[in-house]
N, C-alpha and C positions, 0 to 999 in steps of 0.2 A: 110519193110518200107511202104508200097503200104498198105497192110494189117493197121501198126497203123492209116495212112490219114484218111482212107476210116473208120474204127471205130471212130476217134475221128470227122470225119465229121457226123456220125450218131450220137452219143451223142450230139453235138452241134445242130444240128436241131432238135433234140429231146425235149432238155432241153429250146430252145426258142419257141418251137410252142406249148407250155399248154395252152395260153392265148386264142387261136385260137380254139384249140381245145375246150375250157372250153364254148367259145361265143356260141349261138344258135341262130336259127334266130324267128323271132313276130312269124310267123304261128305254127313254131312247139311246142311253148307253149302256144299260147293266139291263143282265138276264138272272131273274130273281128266283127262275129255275137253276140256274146254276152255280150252287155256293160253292164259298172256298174256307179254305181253312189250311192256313201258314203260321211257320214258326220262322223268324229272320232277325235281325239286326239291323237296326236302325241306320239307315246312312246319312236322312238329312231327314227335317222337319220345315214343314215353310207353313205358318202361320197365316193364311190369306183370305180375302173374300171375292167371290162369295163361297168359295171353297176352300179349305186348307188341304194339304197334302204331306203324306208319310211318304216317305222311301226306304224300303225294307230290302236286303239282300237275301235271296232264300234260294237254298241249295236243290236242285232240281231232281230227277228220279237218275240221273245219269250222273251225276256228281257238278254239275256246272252249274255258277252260280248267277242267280239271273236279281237283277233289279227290281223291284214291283214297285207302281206308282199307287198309293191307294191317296183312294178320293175321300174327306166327311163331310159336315159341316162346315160353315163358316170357324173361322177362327175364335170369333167371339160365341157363334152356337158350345165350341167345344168348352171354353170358362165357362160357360152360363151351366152345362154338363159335369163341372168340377174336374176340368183337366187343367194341369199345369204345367206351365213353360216348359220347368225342369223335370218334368215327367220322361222326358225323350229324349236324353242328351244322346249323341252320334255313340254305336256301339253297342246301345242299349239293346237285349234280348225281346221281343214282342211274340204273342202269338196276336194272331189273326182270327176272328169271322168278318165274311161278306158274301161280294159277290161278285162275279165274274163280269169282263166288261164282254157287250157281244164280238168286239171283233177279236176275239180272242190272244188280244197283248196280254203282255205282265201288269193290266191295271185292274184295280178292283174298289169298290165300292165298301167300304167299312162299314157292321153294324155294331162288333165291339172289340175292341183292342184286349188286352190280355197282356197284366206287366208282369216280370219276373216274381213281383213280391203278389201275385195273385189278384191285385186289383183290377176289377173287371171297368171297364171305361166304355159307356156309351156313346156312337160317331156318327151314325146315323141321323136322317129323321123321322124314323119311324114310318112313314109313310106307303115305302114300298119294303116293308118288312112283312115276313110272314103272318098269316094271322094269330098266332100264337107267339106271343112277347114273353120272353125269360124274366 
């Protein structure tokens, strides 16, 4: 009886800590020495936890145009932020700050979005932001 506990207590902590496991933290994928700053078009929005994700198309120094994955907050961190659904419909013009991921893909780390209509949107958490907040 000792033997099933002790196994279905390992399954159970097993089967609720993926989320935890799956998180990582700002340093071990973004270099917060190296910001960015993009202008693109929105290709898709995913809503997710514990991150949510933009996909921006941004036109490269050579004219090709590359997909960017940026990373924020939770989905709920960015409502709790005052962003809305209908903030990003596919199309939509964006600028970008963040920051670069280290292995130097099209992915980045958002501190603040920038919509067409000049509304500044915070995406981050602050956390591994510069010392100096705008």
């Amino acid at each position: 009886m000792l033997r099933l506990r002790t196994a279905l207590l390992v399954l159970g902590i097993g089967a609720t800590s993926g989320g935890a496991l799956a998180h990582h933290s700002f340093a071990a994928q973004f270099d917060n020495t190296k910001p960015v700053e993009m202008t693109g078009l929105v290709t898709q929005m995913k809503w997710s936890n514990p991150h949510a994700w933009i996909y921006i198309d941004v036109e490269d120094e050579s004219g090709n145009v590359v997909n960017w994955a940026l990373e924020t907050v939770s989905g709920n961190g960015l409502v709790r932020r005052g962003w809305r659904k209908e903030d990003l419909p596919v199309g939509t013009v964006v600028s970008i700050q963040g920051w670069q991921a280290r292995n130097a893909s099209p992915t980045a780390s958002v501190r603040f979005l920038i919509l067409s209509d000049g509304r500044r949107l915070f995406a981050g958490t602050g956390t591994a932001s510069p010392a100096t907040e705008e």
